[in-house]
PyMOL CGO cylinders between C-alpha atoms (Angstrom):
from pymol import cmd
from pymol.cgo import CYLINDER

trace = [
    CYLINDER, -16.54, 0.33, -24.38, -14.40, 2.42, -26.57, 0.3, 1, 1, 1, 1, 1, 1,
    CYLINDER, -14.40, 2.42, -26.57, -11.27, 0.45, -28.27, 0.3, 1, 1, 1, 1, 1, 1,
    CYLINDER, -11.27, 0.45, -28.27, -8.06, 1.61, -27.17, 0.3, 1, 1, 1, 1, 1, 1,
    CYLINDER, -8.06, 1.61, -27.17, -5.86, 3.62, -29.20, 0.3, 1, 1, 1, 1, 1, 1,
    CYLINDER, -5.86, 3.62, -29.20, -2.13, 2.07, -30.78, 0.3, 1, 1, 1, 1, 1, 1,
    CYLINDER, -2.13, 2.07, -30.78, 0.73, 4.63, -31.31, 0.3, 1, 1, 1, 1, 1, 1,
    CYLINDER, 0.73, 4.63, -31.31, 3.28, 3.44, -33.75, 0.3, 1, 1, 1, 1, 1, 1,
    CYLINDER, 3.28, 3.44, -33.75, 6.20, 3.06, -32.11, 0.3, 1, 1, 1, 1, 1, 1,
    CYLINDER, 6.20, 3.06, -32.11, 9.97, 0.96, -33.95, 0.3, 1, 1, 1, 1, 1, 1,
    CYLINDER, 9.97, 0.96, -33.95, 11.97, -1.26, -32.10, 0.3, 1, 1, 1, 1, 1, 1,
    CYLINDER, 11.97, -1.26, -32.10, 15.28, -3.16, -33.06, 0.3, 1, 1, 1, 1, 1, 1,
    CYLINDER, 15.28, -3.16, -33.06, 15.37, -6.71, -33.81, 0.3, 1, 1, 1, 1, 1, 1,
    CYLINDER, 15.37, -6.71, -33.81, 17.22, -8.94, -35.73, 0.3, 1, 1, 1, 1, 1, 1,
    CYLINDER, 17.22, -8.94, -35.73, 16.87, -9.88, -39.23, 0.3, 1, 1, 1, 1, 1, 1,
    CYLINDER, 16.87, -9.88, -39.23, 16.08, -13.53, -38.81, 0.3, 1, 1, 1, 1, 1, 1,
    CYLINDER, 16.08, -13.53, -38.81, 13.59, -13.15, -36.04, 0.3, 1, 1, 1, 1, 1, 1,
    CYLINDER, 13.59, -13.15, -36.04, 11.59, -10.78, -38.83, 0.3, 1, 1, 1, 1, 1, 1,
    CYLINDER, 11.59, -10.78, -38.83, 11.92, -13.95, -41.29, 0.3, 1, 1, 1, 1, 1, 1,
    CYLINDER, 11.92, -13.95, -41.29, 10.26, -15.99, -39.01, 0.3, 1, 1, 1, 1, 1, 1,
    CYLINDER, 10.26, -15.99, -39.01, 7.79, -14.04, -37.20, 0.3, 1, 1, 1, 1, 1, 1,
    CYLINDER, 7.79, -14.04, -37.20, 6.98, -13.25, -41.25, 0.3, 1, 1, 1, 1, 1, 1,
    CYLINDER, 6.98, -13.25, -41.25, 7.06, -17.15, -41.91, 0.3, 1, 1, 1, 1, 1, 1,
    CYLINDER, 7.06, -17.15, -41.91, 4.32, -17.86, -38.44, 0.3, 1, 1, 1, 1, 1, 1,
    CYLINDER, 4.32, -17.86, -38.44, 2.60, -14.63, -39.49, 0.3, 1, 1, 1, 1, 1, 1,
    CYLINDER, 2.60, -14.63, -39.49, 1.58, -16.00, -43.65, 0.3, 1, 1, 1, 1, 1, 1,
    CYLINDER, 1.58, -16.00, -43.65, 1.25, -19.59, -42.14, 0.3, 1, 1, 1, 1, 1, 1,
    CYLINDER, 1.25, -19.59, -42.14, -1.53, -18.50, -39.43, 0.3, 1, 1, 1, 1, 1, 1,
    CYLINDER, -1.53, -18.50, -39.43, -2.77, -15.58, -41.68, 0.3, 1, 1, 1, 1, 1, 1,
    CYLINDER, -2.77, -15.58, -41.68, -3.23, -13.30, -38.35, 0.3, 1, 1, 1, 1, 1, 1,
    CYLINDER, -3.23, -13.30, -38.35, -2.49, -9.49, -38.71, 0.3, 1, 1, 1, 1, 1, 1,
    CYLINDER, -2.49, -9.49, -38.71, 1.38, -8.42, -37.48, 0.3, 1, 1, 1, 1, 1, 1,
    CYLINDER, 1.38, -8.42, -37.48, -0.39, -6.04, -34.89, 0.3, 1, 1, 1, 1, 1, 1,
    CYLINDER, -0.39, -6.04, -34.89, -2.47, -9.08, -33.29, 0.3, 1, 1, 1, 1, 1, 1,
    CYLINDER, -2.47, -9.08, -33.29, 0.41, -11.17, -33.44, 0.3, 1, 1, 1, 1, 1, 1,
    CYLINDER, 0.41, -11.17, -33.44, 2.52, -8.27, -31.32, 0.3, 1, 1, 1, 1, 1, 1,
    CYLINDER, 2.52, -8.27, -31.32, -0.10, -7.86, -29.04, 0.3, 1, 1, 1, 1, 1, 1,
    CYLINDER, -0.10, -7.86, -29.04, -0.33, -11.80, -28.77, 0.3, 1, 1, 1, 1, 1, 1,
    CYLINDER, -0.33, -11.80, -28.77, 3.35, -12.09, -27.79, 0.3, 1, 1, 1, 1, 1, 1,
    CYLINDER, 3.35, -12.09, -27.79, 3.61, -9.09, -25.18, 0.3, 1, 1, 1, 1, 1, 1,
    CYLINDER, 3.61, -9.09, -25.18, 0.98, -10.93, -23.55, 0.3, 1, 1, 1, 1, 1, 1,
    CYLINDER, 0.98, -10.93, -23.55, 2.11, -14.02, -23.23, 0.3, 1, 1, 1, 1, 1, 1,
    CYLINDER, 2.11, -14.02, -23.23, 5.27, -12.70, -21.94, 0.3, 1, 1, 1, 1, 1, 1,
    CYLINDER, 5.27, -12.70, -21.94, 3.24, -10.59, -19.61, 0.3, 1, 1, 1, 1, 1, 1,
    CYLINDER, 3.24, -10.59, -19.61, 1.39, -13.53, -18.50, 0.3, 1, 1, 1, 1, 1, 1,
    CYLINDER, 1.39, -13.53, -18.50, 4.16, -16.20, -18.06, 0.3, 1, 1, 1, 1, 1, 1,
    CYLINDER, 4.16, -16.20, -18.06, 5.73, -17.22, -14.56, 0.3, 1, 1, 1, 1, 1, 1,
    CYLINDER, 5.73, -17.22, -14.56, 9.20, -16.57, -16.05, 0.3, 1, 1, 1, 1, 1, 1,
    CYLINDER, 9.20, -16.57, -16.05, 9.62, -12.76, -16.98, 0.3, 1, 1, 1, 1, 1, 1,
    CYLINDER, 9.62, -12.76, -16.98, 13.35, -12.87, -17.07, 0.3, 1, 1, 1, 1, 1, 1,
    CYLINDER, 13.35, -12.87, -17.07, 14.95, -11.10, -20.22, 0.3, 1, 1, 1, 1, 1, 1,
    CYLINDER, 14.95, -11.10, -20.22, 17.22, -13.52, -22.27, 0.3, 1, 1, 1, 1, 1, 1,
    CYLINDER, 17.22, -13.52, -22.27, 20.85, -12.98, -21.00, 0.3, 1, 1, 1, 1, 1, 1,
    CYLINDER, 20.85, -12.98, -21.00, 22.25, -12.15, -23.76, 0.3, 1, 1, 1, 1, 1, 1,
    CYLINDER, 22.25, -12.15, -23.76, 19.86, -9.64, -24.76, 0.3, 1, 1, 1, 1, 1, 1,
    CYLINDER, 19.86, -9.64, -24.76, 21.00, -8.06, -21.85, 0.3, 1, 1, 1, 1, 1, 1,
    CYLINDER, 21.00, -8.06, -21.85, 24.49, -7.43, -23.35, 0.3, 1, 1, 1, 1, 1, 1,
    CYLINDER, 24.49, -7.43, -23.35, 25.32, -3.82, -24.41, 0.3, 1, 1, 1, 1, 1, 1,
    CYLINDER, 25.32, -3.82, -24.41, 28.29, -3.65, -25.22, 0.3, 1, 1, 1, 1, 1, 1,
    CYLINDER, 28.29, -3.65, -25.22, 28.88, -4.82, -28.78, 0.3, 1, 1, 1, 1, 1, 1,
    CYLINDER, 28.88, -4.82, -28.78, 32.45, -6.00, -28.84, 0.3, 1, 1, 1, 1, 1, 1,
    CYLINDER, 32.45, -6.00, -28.84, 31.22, -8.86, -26.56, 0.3, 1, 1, 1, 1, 1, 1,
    CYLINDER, 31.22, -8.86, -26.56, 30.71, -12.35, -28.53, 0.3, 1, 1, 1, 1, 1, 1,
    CYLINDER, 30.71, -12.35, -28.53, 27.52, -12.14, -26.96, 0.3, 1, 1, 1, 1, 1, 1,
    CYLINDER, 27.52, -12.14, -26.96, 26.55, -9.93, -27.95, 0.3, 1, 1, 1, 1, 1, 1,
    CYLINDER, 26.55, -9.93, -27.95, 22.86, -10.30, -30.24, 0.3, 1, 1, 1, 1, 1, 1,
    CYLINDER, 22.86, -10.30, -30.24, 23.11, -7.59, -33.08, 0.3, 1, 1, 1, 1, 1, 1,
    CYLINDER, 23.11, -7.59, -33.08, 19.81, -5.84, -33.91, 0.3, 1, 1, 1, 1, 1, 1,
    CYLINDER, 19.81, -5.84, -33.91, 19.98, -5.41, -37.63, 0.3, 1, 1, 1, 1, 1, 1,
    CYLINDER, 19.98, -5.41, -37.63, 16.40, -4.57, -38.17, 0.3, 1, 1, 1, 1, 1, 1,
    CYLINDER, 16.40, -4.57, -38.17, 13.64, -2.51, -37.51, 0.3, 1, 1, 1, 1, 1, 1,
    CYLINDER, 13.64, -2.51, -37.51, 10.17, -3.37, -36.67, 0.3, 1, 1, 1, 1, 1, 1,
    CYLINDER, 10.17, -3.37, -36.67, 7.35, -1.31, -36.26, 0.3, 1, 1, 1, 1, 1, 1,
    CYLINDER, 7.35, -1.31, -36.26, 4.69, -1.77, -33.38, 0.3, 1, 1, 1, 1, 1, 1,
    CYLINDER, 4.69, -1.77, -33.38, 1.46, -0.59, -33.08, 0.3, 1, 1, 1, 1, 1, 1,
    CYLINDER, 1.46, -0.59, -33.08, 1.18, -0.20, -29.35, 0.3, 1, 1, 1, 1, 1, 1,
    CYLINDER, 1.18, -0.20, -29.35, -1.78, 0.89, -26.82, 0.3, 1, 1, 1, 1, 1, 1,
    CYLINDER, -1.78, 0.89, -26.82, -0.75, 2.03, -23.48, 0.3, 1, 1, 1, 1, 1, 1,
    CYLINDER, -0.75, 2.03, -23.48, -1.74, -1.27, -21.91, 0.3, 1, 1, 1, 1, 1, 1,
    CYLINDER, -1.74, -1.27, -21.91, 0.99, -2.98, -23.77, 0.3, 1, 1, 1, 1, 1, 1,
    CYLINDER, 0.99, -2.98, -23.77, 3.37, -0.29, -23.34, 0.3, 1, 1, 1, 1, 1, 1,
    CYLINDER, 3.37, -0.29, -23.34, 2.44, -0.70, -19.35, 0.3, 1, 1, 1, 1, 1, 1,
    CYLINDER, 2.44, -0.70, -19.35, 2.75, -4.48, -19.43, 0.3, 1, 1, 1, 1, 1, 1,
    CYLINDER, 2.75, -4.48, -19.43, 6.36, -3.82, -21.14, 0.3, 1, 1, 1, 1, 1, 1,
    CYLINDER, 6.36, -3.82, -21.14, 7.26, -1.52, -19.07, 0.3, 1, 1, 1, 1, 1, 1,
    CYLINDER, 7.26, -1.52, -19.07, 6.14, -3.63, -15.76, 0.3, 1, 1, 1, 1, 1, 1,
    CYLINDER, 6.14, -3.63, -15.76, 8.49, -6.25, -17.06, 0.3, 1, 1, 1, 1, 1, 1,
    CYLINDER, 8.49, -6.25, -17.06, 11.15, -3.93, -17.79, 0.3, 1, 1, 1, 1, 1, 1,
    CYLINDER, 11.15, -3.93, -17.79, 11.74, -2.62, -13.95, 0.3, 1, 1, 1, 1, 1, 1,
    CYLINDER, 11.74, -2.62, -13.95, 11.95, -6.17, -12.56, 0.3, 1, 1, 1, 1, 1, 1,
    CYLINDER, 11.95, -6.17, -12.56, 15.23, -6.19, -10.74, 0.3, 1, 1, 1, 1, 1, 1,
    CYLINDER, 15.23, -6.19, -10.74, 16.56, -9.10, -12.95, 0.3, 1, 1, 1, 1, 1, 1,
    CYLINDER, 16.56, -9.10, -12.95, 16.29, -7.13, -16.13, 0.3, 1, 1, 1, 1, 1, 1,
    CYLINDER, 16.29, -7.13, -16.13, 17.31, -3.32, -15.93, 0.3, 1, 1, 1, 1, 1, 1,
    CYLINDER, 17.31, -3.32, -15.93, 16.95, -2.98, -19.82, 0.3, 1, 1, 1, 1, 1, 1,
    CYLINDER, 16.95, -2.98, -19.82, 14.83, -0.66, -22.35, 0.3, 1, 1, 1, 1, 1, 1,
    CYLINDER, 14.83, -0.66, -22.35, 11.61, -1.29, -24.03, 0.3, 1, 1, 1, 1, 1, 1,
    CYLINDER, 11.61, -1.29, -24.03, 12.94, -2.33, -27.04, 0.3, 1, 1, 1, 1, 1, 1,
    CYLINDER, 12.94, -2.33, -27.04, 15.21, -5.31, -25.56, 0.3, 1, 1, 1, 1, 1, 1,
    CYLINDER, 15.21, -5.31, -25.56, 11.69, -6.83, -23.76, 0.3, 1, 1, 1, 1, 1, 1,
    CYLINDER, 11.69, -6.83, -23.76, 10.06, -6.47, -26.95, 0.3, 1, 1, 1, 1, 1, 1,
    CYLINDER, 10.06, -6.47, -26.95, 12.61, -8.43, -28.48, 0.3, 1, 1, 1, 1, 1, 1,
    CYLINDER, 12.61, -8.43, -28.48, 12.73, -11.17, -25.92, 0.3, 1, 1, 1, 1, 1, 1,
    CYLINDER, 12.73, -11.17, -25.92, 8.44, -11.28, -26.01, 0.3, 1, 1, 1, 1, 1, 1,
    CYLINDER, 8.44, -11.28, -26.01, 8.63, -11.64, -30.01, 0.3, 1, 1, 1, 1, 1, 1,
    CYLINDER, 8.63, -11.64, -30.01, 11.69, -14.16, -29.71, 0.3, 1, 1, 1, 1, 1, 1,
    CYLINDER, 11.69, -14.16, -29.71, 9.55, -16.29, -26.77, 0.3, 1, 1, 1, 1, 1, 1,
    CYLINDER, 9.55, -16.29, -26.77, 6.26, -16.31, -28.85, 0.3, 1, 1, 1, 1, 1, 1,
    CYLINDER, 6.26, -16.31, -28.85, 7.53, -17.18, -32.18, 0.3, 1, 1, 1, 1, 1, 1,
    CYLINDER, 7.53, -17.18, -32.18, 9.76, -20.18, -31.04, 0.3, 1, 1, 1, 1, 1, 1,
    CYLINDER, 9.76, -20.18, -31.04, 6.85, -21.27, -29.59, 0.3, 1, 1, 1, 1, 1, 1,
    CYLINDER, 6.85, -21.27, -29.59, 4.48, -20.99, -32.21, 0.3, 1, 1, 1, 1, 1, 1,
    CYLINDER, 4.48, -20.99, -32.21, 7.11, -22.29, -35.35, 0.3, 1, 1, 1, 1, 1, 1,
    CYLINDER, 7.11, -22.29, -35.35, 7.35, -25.72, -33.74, 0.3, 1, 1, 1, 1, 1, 1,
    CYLINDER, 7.35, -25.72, -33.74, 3.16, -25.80, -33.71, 0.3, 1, 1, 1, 1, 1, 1,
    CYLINDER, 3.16, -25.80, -33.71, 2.55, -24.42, -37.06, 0.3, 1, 1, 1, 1, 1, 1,
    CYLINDER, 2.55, -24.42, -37.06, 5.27, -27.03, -38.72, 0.3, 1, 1, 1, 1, 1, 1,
    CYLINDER, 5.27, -27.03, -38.72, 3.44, -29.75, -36.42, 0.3, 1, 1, 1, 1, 1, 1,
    CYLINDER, 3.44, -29.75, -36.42, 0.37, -28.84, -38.25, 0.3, 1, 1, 1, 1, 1, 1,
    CYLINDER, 0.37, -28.84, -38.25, 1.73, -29.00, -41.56, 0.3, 1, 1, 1, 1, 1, 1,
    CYLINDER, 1.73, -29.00, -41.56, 3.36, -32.73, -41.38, 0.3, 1, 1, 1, 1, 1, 1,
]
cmd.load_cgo(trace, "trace")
């Protein structure tokens, strides 16, 4: 079975979501492109697909609104671009690629922090 190819691809996060995914990411030692695929597909996977509301906010005068001061590159195969995309089109959400991303990384790293500081008490 041949391995599926990534494309690098950037989407827009915040600033302190990329401290902590770094923070989970030298604490578990796995690789930022297993940790990606990880979180896409545990969003994928999850009963509760909805985008967080306030990622859903475009306009940027709203006090909403999340700001997306930082870029993070994404090795991605066309499975997870699929399973993005799937999530993407549900009626509920209506957004771009980038803004699931976001909410997948956000999910899986607030619930991995709370297990990897378990560990270390």
């Amino acid at each position: 079975m041949e391995k599926e190819k990534a494309k690098l691809t950037t989407f827009c996060i915040n600033k302190s979501l990329q401290l902590l995914e770094q923070r989970i990411l030298e604490k578990t030692e796995l690789s930022r492109v297993a940790f990606h695929r990880k979180a896409i597909e545990y969003l994928y996977e999850c009963d509760d697909r909805q985008v967080h509301p306030r990622l859903l906010i475009n306009k940027r005068s709203d006090p909403e609104y999340v700001v997306r001061d930082a870029k993070e590159q994404v090795y991605m195969t066309d499975t997870m671009r699929a399973q993005l995309e799937e999530v993407r089109k549900l009626p509920y959400n209506q957004c771009n690629l980038s803004t699931v991303f976001f909410h997948a990384l956000m999910t899986y790293c607030s619930i991995q922090y709370p297990l990897i500081m378990e560990k270390e008490s």
